[in-house]
C-alpha positions as CSV (number, residue, x, y, z in Angstrom):
1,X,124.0,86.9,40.9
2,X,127.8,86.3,40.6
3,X,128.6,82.8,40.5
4,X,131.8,81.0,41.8
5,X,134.1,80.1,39.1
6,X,135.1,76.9,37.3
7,X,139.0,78.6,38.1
8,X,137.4,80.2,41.7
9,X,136.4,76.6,42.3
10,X,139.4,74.7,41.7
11,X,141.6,77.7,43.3
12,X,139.7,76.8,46.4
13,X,140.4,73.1,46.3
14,X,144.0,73.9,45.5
15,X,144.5,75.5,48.4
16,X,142.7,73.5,51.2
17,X,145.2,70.8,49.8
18,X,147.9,72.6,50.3
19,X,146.6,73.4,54.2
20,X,147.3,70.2,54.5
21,X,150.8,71.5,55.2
22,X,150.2,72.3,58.2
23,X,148.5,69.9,59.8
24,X,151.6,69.3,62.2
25,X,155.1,70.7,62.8
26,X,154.7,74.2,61.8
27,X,158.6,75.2,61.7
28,X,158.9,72.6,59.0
29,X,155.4,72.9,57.2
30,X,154.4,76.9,57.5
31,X,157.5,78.1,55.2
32,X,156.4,75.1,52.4
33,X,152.7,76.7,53.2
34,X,153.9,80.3,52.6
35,X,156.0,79.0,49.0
36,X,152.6,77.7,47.7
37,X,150.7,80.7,48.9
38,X,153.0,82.7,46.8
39,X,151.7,80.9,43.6
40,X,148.3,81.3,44.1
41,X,148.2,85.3,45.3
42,X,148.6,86.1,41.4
43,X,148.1,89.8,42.2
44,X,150.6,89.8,45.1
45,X,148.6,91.0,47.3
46,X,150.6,90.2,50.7
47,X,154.3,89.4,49.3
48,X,155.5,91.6,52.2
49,X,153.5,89.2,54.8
50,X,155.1,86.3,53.2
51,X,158.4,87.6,53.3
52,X,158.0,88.4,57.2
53,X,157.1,84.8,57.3
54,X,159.5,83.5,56.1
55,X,161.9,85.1,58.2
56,X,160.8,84.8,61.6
57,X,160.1,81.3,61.3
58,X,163.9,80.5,60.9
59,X,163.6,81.7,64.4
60,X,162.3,79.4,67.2
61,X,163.1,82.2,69.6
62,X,161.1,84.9,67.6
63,X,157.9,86.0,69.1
64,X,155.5,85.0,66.0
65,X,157.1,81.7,65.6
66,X,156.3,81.3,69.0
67,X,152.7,82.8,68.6
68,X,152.2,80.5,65.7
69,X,153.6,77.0,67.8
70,X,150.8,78.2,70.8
71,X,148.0,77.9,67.6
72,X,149.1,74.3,67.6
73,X,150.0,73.3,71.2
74,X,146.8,75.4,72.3
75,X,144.0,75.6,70.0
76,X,141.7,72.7,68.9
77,X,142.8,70.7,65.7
78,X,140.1,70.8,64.0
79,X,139.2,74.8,65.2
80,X,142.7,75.4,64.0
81,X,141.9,74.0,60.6
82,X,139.2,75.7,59.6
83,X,140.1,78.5,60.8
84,X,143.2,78.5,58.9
85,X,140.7,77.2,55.6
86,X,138.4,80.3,55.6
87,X,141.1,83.0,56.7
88,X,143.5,82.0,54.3
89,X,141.7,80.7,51.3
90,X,138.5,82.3,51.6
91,X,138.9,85.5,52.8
92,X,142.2,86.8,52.6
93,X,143.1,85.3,48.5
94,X,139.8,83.7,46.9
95,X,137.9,86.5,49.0
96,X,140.0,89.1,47.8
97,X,140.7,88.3,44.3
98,X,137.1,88.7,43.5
99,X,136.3,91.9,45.5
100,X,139.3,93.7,43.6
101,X,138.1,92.9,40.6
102,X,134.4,93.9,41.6
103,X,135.8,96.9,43.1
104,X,137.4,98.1,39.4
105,X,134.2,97.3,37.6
106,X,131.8,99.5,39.9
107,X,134.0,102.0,41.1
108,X,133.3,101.9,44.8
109,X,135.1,100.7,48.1
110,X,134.0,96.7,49.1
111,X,134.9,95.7,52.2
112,X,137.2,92.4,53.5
113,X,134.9,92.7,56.5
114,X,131.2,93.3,57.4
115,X,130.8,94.3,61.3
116,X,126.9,94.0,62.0
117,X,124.9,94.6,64.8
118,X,122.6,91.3,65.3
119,X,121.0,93.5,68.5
120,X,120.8,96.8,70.5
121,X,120.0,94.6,73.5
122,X,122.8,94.3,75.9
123,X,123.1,92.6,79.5
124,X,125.3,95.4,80.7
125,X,125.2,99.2,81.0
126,X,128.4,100.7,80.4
127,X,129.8,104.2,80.9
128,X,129.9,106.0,77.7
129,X,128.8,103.2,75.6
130,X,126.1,104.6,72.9
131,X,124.5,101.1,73.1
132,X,123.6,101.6,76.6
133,X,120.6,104.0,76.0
134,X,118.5,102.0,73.0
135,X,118.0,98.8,75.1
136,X,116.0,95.8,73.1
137,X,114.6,98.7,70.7
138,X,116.1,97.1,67.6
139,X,117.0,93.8,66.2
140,X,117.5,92.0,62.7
141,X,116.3,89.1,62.0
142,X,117.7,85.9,60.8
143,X,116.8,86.4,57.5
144,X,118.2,89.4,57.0
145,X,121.3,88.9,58.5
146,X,121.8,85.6,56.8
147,X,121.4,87.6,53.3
148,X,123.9,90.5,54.5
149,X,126.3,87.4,54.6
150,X,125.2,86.2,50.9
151,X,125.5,89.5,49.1
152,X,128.5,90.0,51.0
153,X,130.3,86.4,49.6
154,X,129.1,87.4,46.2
155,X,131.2,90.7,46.4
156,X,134.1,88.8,48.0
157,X,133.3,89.6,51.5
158,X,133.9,86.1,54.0
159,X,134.8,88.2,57.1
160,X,132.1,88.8,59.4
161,X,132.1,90.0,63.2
162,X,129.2,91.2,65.4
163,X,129.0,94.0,67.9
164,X,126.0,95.3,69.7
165,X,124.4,95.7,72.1
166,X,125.9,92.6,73.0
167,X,125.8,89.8,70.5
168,X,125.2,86.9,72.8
169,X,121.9,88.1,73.0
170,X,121.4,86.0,70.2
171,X,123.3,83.3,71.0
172,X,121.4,80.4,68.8
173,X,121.1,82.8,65.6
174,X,124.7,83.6,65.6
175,X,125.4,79.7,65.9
176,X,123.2,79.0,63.1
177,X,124.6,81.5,60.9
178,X,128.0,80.2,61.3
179,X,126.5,76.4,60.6
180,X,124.9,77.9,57.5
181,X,128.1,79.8,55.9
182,X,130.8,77.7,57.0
183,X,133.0,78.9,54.5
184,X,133.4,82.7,56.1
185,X,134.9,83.5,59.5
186,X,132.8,85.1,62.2
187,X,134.3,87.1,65.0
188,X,132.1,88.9,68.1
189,X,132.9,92.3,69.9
190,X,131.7,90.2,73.6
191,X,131.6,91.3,77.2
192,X,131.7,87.9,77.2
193,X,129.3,87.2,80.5
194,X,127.2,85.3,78.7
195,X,129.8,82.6,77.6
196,X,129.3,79.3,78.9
197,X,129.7,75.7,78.6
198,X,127.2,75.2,76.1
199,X,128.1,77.8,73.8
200,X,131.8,76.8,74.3
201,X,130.6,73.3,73.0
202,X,128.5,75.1,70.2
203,X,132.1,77.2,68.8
204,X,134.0,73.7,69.1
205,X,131.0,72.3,66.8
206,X,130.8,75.2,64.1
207,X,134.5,75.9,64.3
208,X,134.6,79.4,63.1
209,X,133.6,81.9,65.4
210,X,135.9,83.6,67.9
211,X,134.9,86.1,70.3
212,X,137.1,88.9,71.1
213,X,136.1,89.8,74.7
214,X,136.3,93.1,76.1
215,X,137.8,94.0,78.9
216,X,138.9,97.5,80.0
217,X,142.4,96.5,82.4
218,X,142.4,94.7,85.9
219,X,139.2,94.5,88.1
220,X,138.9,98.0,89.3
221,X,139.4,99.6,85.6
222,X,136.7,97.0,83.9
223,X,134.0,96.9,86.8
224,X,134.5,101.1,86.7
225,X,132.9,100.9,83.6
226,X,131.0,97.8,83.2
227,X,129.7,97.1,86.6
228,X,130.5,95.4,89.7
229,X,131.5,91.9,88.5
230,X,132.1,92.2,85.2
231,X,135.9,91.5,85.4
232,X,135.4,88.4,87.9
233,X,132.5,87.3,84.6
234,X,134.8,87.6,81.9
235,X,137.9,85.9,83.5
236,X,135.5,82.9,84.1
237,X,134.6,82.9,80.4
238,X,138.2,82.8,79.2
239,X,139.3,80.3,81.5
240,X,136.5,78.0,79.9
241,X,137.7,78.8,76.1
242,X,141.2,78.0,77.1
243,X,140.0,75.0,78.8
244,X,138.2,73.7,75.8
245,X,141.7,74.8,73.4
246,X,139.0,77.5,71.7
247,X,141.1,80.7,70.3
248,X,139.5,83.7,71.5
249,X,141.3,87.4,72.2
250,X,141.0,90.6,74.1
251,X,139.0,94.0,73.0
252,X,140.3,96.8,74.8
253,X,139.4,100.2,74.6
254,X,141.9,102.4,76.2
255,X,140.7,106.1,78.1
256,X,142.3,108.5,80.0
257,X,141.4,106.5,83.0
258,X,143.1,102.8,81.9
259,X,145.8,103.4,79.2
260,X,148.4,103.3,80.9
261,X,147.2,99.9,82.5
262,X,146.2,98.7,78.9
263,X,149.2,99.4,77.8
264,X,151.8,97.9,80.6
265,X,154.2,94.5,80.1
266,X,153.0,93.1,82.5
267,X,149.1,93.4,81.7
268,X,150.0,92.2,77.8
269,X,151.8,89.4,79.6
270,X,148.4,89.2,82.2
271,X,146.8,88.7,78.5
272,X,148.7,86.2,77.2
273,X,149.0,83.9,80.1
274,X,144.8,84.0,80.0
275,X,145.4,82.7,76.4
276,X,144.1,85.2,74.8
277,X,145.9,85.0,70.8
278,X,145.0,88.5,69.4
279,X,144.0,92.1,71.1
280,X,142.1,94.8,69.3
281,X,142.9,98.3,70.4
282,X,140.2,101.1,70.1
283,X,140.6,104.4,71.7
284,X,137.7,106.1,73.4
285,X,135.3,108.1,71.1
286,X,132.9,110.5,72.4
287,X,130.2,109.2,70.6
288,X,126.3,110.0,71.6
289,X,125.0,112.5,73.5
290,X,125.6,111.1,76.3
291,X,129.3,110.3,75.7
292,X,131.8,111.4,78.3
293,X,134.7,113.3,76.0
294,X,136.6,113.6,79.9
295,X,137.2,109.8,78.8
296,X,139.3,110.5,75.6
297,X,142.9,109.7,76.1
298,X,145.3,112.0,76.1
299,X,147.9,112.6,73.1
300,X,150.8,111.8,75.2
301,X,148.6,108.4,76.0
302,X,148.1,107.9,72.7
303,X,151.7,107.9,71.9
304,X,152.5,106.0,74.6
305,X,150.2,103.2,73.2
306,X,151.8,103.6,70.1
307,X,155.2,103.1,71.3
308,X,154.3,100.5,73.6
309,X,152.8,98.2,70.9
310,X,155.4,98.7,68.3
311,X,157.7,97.8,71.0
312,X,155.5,94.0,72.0
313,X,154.9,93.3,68.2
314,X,158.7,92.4,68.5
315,X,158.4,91.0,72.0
316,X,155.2,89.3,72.8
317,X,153.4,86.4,71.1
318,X,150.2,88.1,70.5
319,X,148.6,89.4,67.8
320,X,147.5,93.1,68.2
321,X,146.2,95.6,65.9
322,X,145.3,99.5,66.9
323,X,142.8,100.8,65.0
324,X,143.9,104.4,64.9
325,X,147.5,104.4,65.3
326,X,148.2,101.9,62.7
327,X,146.6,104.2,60.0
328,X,150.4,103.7,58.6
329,X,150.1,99.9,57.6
330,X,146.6,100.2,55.9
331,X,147.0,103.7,54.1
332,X,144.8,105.6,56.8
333,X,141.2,105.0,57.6
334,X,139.6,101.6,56.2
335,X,136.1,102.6,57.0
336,X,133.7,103.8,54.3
337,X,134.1,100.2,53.3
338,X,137.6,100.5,52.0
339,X,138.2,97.6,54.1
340,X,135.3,97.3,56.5
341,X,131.9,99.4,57.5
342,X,129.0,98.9,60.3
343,X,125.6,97.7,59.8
344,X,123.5,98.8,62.9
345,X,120.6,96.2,64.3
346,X,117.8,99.1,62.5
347,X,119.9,98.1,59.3
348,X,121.5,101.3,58.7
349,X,124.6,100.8,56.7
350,X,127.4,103.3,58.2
351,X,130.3,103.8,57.1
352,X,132.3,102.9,60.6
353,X,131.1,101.5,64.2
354,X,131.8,105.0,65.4
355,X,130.2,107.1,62.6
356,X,126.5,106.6,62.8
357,X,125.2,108.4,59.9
358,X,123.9,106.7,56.6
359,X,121.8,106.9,53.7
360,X,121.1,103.7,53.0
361,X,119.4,100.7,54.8
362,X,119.7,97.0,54.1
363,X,115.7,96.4,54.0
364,X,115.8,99.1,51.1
365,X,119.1,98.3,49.1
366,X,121.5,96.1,48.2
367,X,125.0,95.9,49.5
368,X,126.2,96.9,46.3
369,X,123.7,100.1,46.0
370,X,124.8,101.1,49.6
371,X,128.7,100.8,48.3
372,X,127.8,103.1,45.5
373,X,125.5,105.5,47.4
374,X,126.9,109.2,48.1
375,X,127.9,108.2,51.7
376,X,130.0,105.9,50.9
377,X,131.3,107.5,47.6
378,X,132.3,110.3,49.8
379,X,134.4,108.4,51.8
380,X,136.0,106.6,48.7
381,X,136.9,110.0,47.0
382,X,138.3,111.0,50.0
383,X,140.2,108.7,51.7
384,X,142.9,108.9,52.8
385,X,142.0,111.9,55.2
386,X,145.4,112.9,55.8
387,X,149.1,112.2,54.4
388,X,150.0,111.8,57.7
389,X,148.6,108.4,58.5
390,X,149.0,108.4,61.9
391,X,145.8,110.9,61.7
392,X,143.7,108.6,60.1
393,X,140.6,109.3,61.1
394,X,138.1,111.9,60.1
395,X,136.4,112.3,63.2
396,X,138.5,111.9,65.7
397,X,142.2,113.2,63.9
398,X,140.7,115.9,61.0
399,X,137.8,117.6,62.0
400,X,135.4,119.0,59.4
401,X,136.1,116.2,56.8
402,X,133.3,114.1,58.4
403,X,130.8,116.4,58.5
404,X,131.5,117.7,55.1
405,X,131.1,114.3,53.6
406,X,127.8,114.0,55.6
407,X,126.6,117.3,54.2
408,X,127.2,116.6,51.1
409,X,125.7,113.2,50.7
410,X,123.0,114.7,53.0
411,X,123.4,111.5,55.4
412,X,121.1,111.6,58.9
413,X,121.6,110.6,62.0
414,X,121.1,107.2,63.0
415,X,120.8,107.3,66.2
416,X,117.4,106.6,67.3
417,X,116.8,108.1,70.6
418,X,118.8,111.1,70.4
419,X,119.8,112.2,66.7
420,X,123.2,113.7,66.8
421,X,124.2,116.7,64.9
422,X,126.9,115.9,62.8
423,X,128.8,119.6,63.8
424,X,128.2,119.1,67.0
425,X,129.6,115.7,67.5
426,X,132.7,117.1,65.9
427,X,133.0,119.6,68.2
428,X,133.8,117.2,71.1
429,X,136.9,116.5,69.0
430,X,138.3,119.4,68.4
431,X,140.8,120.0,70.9
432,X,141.8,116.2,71.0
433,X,142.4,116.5,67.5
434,X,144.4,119.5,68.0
435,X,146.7,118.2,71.0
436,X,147.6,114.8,68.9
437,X,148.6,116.6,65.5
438,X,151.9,118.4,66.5
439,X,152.5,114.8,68.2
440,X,151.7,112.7,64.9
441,X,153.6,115.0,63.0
442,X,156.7,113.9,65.0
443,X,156.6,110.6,65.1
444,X,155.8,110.7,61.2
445,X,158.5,112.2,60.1
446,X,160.9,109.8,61.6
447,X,158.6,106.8,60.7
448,X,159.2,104.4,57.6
449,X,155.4,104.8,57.6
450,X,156.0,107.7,55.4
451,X,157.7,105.4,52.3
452,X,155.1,103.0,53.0
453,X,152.2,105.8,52.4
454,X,154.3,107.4,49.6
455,X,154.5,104.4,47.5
456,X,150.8,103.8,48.4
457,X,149.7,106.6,47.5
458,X,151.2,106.6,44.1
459,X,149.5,103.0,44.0
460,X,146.5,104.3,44.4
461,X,147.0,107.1,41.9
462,X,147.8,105.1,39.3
463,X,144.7,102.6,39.7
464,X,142.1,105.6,40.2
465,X,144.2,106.8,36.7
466,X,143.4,102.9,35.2
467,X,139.6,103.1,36.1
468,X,139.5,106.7,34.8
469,X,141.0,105.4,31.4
470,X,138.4,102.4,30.8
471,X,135.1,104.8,31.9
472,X,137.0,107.2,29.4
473,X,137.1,104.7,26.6
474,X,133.2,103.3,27.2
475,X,132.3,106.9,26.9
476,X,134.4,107.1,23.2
477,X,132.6,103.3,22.4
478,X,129.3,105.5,23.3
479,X,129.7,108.4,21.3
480,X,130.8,106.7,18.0
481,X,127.8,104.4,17.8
């Protein structure tokens, strides 16, 4: 077992001190926060974050500075707080100090996050959602869940978020996990119908969950997919958060039938006014046989929601974050647990939400032994997919490299009802994949993405280099004795 610290321990106490900063008037106290910040991240892991910082808060006009006043004009004191406590000091420098150094010693990708199914149940039935066809076929239990979380903070992972299925199902469980590790930060991929005042009264308690609700556009766009009512259910649900000043955001998954909506002023404005603080993009993926590909967006959509939220991130106080086309802040695909990976409610560990192939399960291996397995070795030895980082992904943007990596590591199907061939789910991406490269290869070349990958890349080379050198020298140590 890896134990905290003496350092780890005083580190941590360090910097909850130093929160105390901003307790109150943030223009004042957040660029003192970010000068003390810069002394602990030793390994400078987010200088470029600070420096942003530091910049737009000299700005009461800016958009994050005014983002950042709504955390303390809208959002619970004490919610804000901890919130603050286990982003910043746990997970983001205490959190990743640890899993870098973990990372060197065994070789293999630990993620910041762990997203993990709690259920397959769901309350809904939506179109082209895989969940739909398992029903309440598959759950973990408290138990195990609770010791996904422990392996996870021994590695350095305090990040965790639960999908589904929908993961109010298990209301009380996900409660009591978040009473019993209140040092990590929980998150939920919601519908969010079954929000209500009690569990609003349970978040303000625990302090660190927030749901990220989903919601597909305006009424016609989200009850198209999720039923009759589903729009008028989740409006409800975020009126109460805001009423109780809990921070909560919007999941939105854009298609050929709602990007356009999605990706509108005035539906981000529609957003913000709701008080939503953060919105997760996904575009659709044809996952499961009974996925509907005629729902992929289009590549001129795609690049339409590209421009469109490079274009609010300077605009708009909301947080948002695209999880294909910002393959250019993150070095390309994070899944594989380069930065995050899925954990279905069989216990399958995947490598991504949308890839749902593994060889390993949590009720035969450890975190650890999963990390290191061939799945996820493939994925480390591959990554990034592409030098173009705006195709990311190696389903969706570069077919053949997913289902090379599954052949190889001779991963199956984990879908239960109706095992998927690998090839064959590739095949649905195909001609996607083909429309959005000639479009990606545009935009690349006239993006500063391309010095950011550059000099990441040559990062990357030169710590793959390090670790090469030390397993060298253990093997010299070896031979001579």
């Amino acid at each position: 077992m890896i134990m905290a610290t003496v350092n780890e321990k005083l580190e941590s106490y360090g910097l909850k001190k130093v929160l105390n900063y901003l307790d109150n008037n943030p223009e004042e106290n957040v660029p003192k926060l970010i000068s003390w910040l810069r002394k602990f991240d030793r390994e400078g892991l987010y200088q470029n974050a600070y420096d942003m910082f530091d910049g737009f808060m000299k700005d009461p006009s800016n958009n994050w500075n005014r983002l950042i006043t709504s955390l303390y004009t809208d959002i619970d004191e004490s919610v804000r707080k901890k919130t603050f406590e286990n982003f910043l000091v746990y997970s983001s420098i205490l959190g990743s100090q640890k899993k870098n150094k973990l990372v060197e010693k065994y070789d293999c990708n630990i993620p910041w996050a762990i997203l993990m199914d709690p259920t397959s149940a769901c309350n809904l039935h939506c179109i082209g959602c895989w969940a739909a066809e398992y029903g309440n076929r598959m759950n973990m239990s408290f138990d195990t869940l609770n010791d996904i979380i422990r392996q996870g903070k021994e590695l350095g992972t305090y990040m965790y978020i639960f999908s589904g299925g929908e993961p109010l199902v298990r209301k009380d469980d996900i409660i009591r996990l978040c009473e019993e590790n209140n040092d990590c930060e929980f998150l939920a991929f919601t519908n969010g119908t079954l929000i209500d005042e009690k569990f609003a009264d349970d978040m303000l308690r625990v302090k660190n969950f927030v749901p990220a609700i989903s919601i597909e556009g305006y009424e016609k766009e989200t009850d198209f997919r999720r039923g009759t009512g589903t729009y008028q259910a989740v409006i409800r649900a975020m009126k109460l958060l805001k009423a109780k000043r809990l921070p909560f955001g919007a999941s939105l998954c854009y298609t050929r039938k709602n990007a356009e909506t999605i990706g509108s002023e005035e539906y981000i404005d529609h957003l913000i006014n709701l008080g939503c603080k953060f919105a997760w993009l996904f575009t659709y993926m044809p996952v499961g046989v009974d996925a509907q590909p005629d729902l992929m967006a289009t590549a001129e959509q795609r690049k339409f929601m590209y421009d469109q939220i490079r274009k609010f991130r300077s605009t708009k106080p909301l947080f948002t974050l695209d999880f294909w086309n910002d393959g250019e802040y993150v070095n390309g695909c994070i899944a594989g647990g380069r930065q995050y990976l899925h954990i279905n409610a069989n216990g399958d560990i995947e490598p991504c939400a949308f890839i749902h192939y593994a060889d390993s399960n949590i009720h035969d291996k450890t975190l650890l032994e999963a990390y290191r397995s061939p799945l996820f070795m493939q994925y480390r030895r591959n990554q990034p997919f592409n030098h173009n980082q705006l195709r990311p992904c190696p389903l969706l943007d570069n077919p053949g490299r997913l289902s090379q990596m599954v052949k190889k590591s001779e991963a199956d199907s984990t879908d239960l009802v109706h095992p998927e061939d690998v090839d064959s789910l590739t095949e649905k991406c195909v001609e996607t994949a083909k429309a959005w490269a000639p479009v990606a290869k545009e935009i690349w070349e006239n993006s500063e993405g391309r010095e950011r990958a550059d000099w990441k890349a040559d990062k990357e080379a030169k710590r793959k280099e390090k670790i090469q050198e030390k397993a060298n020298k253990k093997k010299v140590k070896v031979s001579t004795f």
